[in-house]
ChimeraX commands (.cxc) that place a marker at each C-alpha (Angstrom):
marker #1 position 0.00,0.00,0.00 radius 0.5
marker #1 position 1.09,3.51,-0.82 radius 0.5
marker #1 position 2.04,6.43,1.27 radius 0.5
marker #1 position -0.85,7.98,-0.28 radius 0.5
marker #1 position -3.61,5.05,0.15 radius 0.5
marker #1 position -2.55,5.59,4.23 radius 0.5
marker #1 position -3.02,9.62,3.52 radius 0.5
marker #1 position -6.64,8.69,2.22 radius 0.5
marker #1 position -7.46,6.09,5.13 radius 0.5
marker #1 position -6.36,8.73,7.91 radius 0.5
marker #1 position -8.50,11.59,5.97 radius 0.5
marker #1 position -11.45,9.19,5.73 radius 0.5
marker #1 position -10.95,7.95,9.52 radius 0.5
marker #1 position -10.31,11.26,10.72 radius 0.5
marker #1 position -9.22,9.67,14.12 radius 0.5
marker #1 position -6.08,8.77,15.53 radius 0.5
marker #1 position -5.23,7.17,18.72 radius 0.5
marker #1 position -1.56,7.88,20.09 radius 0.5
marker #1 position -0.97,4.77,22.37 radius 0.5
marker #1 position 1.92,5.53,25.26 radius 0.5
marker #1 position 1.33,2.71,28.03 radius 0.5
marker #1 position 4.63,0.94,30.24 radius 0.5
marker #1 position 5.08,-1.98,28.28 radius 0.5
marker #1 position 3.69,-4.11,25.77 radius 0.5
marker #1 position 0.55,-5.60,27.45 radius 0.5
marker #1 position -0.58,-1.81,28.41 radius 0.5
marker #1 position -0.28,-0.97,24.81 radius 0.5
marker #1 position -1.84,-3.93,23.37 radius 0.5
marker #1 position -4.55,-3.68,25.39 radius 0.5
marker #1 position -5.40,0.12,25.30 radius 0.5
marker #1 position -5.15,-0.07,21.37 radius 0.5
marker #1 position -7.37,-3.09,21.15 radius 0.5
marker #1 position -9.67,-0.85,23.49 radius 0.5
marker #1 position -9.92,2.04,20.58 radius 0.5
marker #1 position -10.13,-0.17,18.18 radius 0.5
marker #1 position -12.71,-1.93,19.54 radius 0.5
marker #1 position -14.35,1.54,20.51 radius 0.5
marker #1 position -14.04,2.36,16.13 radius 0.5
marker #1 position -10.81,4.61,16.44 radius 0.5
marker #1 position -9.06,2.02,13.86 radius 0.5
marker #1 position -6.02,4.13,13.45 radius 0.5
marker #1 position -2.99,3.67,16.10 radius 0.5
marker #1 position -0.40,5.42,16.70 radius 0.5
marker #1 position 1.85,3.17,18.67 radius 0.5
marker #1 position 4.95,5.74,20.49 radius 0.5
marker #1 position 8.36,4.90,20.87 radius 0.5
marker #1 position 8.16,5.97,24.31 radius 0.5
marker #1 position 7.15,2.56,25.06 radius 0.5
marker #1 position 10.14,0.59,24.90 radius 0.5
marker #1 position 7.84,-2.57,23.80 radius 0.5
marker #1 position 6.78,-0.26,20.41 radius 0.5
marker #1 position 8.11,-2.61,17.63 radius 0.5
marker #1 position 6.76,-5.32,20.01 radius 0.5
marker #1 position 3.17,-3.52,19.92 radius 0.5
marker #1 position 3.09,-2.74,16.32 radius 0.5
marker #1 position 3.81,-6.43,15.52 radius 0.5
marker #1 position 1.20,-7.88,17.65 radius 0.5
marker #1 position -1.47,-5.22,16.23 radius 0.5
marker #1 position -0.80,-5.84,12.70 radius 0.5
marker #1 position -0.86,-10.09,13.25 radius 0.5
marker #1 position -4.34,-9.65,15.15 radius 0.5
marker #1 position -5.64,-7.45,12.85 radius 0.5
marker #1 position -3.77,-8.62,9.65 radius 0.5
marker #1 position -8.08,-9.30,8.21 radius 0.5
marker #1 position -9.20,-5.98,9.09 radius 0.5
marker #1 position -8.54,-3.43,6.13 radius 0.5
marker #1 position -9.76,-0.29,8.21 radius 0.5
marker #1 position -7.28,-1.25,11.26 radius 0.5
marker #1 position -4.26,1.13,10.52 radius 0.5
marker #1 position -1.45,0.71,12.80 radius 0.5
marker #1 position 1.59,3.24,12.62 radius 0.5
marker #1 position 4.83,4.69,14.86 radius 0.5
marker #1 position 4.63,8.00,16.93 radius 0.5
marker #1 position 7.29,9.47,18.98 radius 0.5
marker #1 position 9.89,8.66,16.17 radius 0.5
marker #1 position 12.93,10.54,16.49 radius 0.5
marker #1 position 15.43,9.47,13.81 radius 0.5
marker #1 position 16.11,7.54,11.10 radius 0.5
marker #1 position 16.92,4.01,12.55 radius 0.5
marker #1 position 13.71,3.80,14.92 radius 0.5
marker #1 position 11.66,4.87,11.84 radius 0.5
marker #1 position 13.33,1.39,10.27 radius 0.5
marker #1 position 12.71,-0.58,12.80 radius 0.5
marker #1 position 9.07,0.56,13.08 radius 0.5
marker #1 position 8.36,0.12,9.28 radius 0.5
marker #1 position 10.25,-3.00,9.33 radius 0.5
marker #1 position 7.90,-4.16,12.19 radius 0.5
marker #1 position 4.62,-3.55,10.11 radius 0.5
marker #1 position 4.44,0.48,10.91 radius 0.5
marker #1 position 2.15,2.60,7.86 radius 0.5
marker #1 position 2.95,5.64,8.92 radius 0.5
marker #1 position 5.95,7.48,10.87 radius 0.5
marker #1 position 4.97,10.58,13.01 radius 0.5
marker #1 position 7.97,12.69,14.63 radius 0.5
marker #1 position 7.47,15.68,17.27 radius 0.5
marker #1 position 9.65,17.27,14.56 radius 0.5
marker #1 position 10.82,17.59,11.28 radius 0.5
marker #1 position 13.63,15.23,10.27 radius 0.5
marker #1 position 15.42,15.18,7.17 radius 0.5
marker #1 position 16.66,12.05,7.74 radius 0.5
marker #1 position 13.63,10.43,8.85 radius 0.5
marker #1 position 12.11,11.78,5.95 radius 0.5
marker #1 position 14.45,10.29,3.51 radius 0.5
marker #1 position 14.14,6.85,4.76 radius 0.5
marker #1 position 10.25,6.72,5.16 radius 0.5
marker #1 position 10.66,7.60,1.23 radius 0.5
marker #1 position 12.48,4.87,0.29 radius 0.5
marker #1 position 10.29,2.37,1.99 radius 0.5
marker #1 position 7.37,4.14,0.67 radius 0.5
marker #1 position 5.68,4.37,3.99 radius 0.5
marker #1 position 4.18,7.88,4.53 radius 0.5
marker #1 position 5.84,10.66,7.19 radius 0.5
marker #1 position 3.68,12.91,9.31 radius 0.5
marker #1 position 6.42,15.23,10.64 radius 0.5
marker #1 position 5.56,17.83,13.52 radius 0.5
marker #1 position 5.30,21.26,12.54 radius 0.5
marker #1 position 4.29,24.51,13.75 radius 0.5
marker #1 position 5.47,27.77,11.82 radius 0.5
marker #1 position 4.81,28.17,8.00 radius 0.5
marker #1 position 8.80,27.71,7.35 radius 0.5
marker #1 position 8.91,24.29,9.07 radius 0.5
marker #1 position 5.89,23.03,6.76 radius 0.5
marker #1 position 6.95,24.12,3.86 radius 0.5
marker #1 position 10.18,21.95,4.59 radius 0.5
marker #1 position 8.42,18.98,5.50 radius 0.5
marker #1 position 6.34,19.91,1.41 radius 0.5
marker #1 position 9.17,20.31,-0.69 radius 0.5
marker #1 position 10.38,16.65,1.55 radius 0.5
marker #1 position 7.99,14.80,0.20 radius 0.5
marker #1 position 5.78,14.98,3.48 radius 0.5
marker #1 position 1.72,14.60,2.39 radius 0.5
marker #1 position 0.67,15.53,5.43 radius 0.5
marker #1 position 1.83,16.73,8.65 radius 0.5
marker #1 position 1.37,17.15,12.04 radius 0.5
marker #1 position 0.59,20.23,13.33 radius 0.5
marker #1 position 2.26,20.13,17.27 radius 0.5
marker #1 position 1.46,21.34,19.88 radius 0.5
marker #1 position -2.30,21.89,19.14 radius 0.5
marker #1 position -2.69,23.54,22.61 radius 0.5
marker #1 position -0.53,26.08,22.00 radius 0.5
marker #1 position -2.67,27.88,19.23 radius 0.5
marker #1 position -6.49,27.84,18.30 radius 0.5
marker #1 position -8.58,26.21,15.78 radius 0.5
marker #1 position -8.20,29.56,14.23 radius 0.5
marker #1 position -4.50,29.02,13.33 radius 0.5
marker #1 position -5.56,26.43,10.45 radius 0.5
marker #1 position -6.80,29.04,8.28 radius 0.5
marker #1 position -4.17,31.35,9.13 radius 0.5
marker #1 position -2.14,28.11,7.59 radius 0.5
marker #1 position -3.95,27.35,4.82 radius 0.5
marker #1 position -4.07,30.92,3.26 radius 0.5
marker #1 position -1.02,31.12,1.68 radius 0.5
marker #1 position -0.45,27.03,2.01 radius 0.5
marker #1 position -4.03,25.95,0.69 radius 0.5
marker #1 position -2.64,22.46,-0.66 radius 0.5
marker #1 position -1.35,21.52,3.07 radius 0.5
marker #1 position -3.20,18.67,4.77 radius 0.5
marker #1 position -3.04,18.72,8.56 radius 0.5
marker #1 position -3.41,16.50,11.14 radius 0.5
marker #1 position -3.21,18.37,15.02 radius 0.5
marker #1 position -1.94,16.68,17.78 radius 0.5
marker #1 position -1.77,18.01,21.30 radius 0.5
marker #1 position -4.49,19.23,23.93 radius 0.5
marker #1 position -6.82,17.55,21.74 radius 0.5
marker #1 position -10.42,16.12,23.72 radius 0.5
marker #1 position -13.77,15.66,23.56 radius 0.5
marker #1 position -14.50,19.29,23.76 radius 0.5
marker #1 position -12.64,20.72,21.15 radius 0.5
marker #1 position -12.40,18.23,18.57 radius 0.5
marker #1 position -15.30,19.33,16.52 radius 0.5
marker #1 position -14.27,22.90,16.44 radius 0.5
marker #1 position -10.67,21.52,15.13 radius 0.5
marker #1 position -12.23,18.95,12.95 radius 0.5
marker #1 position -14.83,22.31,11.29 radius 0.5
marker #1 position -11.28,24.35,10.81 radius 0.5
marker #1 position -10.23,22.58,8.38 radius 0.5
marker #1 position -8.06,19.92,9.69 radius 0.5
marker #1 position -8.19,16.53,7.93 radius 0.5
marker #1 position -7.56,14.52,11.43 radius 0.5
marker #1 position -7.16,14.89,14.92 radius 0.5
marker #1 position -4.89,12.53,17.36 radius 0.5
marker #1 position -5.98,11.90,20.67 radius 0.5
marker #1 position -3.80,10.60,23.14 radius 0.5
marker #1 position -3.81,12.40,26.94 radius 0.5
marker #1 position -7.04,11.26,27.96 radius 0.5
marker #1 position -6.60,7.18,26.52 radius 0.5
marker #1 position -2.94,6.87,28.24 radius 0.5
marker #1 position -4.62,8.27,31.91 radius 0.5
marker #1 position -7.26,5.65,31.66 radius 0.5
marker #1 position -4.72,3.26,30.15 radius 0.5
marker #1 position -2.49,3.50,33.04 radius 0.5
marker #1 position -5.38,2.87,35.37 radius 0.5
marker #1 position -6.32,-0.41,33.29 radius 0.5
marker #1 position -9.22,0.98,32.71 radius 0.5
marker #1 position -9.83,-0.48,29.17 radius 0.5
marker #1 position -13.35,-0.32,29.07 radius 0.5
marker #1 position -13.38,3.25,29.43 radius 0.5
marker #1 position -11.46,4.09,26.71 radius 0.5
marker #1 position -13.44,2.10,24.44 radius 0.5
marker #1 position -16.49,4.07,26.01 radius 0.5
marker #1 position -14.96,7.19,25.10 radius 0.5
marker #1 position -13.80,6.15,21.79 radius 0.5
marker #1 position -16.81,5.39,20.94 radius 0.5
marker #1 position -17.91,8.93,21.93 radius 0.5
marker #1 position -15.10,10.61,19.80 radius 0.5
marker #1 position -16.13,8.29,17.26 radius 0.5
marker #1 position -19.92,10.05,17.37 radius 0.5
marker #1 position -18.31,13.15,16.63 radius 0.5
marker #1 position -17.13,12.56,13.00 radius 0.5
marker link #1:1,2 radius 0.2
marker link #1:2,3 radius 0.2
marker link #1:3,4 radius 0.2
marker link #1:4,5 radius 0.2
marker link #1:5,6 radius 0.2
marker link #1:6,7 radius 0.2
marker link #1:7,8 radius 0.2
marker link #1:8,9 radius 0.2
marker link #1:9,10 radius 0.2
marker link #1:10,11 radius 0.2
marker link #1:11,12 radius 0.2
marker link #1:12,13 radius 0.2
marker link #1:13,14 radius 0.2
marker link #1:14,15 radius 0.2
marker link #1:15,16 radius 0.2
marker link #1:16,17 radius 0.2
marker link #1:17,18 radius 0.2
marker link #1:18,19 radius 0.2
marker link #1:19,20 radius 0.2
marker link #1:20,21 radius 0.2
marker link #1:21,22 radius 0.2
marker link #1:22,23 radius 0.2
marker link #1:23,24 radius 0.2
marker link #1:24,25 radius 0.2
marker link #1:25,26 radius 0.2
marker link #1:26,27 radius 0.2
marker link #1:27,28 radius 0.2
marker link #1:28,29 radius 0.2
marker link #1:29,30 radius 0.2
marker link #1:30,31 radius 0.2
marker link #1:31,32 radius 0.2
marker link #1:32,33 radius 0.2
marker link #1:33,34 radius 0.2
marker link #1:34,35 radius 0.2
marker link #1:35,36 radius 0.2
marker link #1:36,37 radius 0.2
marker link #1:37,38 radius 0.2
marker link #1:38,39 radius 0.2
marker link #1:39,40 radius 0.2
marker link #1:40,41 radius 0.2
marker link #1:41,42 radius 0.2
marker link #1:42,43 radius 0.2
marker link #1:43,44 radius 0.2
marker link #1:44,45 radius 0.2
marker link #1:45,46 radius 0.2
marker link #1:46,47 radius 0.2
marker link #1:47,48 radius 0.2
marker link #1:48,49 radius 0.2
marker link #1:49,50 radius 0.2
marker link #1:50,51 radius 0.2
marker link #1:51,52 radius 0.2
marker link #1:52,53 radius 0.2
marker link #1:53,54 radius 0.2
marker link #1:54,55 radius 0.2
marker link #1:55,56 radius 0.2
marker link #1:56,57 radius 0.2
marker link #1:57,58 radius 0.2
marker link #1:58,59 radius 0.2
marker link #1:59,60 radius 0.2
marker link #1:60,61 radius 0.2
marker link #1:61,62 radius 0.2
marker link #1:62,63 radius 0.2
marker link #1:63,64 radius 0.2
marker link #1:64,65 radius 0.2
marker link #1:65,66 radius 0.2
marker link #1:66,67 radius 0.2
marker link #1:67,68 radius 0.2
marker link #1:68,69 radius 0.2
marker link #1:69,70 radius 0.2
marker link #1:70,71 radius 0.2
marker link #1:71,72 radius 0.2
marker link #1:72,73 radius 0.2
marker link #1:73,74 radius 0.2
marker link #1:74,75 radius 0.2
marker link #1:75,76 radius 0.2
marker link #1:76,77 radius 0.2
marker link #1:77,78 radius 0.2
marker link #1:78,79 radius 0.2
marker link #1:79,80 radius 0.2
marker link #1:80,81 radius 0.2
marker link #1:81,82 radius 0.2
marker link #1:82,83 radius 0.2
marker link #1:83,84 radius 0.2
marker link #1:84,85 radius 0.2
marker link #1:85,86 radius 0.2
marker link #1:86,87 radius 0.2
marker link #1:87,88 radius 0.2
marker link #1:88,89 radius 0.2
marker link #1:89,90 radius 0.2
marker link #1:90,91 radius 0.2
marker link #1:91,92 radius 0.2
marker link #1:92,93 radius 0.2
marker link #1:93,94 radius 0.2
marker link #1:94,95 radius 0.2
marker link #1:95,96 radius 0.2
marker link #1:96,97 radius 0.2
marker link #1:97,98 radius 0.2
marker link #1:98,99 radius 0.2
marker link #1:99,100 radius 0.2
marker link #1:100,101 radius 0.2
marker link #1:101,102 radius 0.2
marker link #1:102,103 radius 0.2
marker link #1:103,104 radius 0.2
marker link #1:104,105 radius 0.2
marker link #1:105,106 radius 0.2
marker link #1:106,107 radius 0.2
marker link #1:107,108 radius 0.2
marker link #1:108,109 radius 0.2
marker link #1:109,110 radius 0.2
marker link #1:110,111 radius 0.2
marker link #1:111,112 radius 0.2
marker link #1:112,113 radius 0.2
marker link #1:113,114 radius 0.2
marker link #1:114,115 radius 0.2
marker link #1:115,116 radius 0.2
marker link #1:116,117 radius 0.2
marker link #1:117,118 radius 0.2
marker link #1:118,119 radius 0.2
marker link #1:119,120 radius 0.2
marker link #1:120,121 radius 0.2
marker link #1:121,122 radius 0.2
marker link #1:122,123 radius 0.2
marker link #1:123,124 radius 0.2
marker link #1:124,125 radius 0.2
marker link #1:125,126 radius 0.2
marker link #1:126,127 radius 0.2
marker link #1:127,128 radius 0.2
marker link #1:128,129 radius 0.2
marker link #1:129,130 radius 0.2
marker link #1:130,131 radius 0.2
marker link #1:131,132 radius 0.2
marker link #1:132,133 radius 0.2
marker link #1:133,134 radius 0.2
marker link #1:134,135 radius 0.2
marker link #1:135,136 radius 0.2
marker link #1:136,137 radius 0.2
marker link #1:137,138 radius 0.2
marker link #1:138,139 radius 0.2
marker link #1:139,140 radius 0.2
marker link #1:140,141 radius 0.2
marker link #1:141,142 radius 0.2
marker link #1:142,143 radius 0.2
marker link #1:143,144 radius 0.2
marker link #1:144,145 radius 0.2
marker link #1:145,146 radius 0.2
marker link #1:146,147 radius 0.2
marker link #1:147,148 radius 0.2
marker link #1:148,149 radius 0.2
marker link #1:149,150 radius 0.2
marker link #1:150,151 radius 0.2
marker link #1:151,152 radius 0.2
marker link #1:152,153 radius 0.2
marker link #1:153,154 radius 0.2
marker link #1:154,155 radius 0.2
marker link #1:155,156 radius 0.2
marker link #1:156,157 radius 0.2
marker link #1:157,158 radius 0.2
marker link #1:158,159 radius 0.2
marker link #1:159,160 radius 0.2
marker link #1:160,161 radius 0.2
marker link #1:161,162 radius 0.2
marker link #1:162,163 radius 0.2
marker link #1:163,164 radius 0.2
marker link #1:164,165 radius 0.2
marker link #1:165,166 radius 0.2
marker link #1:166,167 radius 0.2
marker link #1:167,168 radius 0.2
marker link #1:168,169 radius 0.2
marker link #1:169,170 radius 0.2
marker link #1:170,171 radius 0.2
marker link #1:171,172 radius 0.2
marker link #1:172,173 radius 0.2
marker link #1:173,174 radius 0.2
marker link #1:174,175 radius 0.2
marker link #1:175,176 radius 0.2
marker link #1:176,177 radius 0.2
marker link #1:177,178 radius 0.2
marker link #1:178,179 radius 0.2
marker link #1:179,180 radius 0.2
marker link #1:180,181 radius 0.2
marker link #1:181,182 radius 0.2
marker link #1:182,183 radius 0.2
marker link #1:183,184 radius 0.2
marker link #1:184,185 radius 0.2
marker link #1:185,186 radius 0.2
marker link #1:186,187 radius 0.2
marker link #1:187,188 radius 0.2
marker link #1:188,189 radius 0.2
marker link #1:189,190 radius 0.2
marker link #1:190,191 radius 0.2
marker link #1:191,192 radius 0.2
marker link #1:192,193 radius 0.2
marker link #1:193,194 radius 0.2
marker link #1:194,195 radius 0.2
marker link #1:195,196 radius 0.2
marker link #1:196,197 radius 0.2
marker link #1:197,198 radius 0.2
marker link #1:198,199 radius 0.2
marker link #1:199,200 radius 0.2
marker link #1:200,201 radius 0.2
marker link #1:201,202 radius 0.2
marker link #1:202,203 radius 0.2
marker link #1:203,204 radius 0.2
marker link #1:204,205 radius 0.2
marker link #1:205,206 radius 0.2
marker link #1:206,207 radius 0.2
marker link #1:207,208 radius 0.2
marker link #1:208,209 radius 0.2
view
């Protein structure tokens, strides 16, 4: 599958779940919580040190299920970006743009969603090949800053991660971003194995769109 068949799946889901958790079980299980809640897309971060471990297991269970989308967050160079695409990972997403990174997603054809935040960083991450990117940290700015964005870069598409929840989502999702990523509120209740909350409340994000 291409980088931009993932672009399309992410801009038709809309929803992305960025899965922290201690180890491998705590990721597993909070991811097969969203899923199971219809947030299909994962975002499994390298701050778990179990991530390639996670990614594997995700992609084996759900090897049947076209929708189920399962990529690598937290990335922050090249080699972890191999080792997450080598362990099934669609998509890379950095806190940052990475040249590097960038260059080595390419060649394995596996999409990049770099973080960004001024106009000069994403038009880097554009003329890097980047289809989308991530627009970090969303709490620092307003829904407002999309259009700002897209005025003079009206080809960008835009995911925003960061202070993200079940309050503001809809006023992100109606400025123009083509998907939001969630993952404060799932990691708290993940860390509580509470599981059955989080599919509860993906569920309820999942009402929104």
């Amino acid at each position: 599958m291409s980088k931009s068949d993932t672009v399309i799946q992410l801009k038709q889901q809309k929803l992305v779940a960025v899965i922290r958790g201690e180890n491998s079980a705590e990721g597993i299980n909070a991811s097969n919580a969203c899923i199971k809640g219809g947030i299909k897309a994962i975002e499994v971060a390298y701050t778990n040190p179990e991530a390639s471990d996670i990614i594997k297991v995700l992609n084996q269970t759900y090897k049947h299920d076209t929708d189920v989308i399962i990529g690598a967050g937290t990335v922050l160079d090249a080699t972890t970006a191999r080792l997450a695409i080598l362990s099934g990972a669609r998509y890379i997403v950095s806190p940052s743009f990475h040249q590097e990174t960038a260059l080595m997603c390419h060649l394995y054809n596996v999409l990049y969603i770099p973080g960004c935040f001024t106009l000069t960083e994403i038009t880097t991450a554009l003329e890097s090949g980047c289809e989308i990117i991530k627009l970090f940290p969303g709490n620092a700015i307003s829904p407002s800053y999309v259009s700002a964005i897209k005025a003079p870069i009206p080809q960008v598409s835009i995911m925003v991660t960061g202070g993200v929840n079940l309050q503001n989502a809809t006023d992100w999702l109606n400025a123009g971003v083509d998907a939001i990523g969630i993952g404060g509120e799932f990691n708290k209740l993940a860390a509580k194995q509470d599981f059955e909350a989080i599919t509860t409340l993906a569920q309820d994000y999942r009402h929104l769109v």
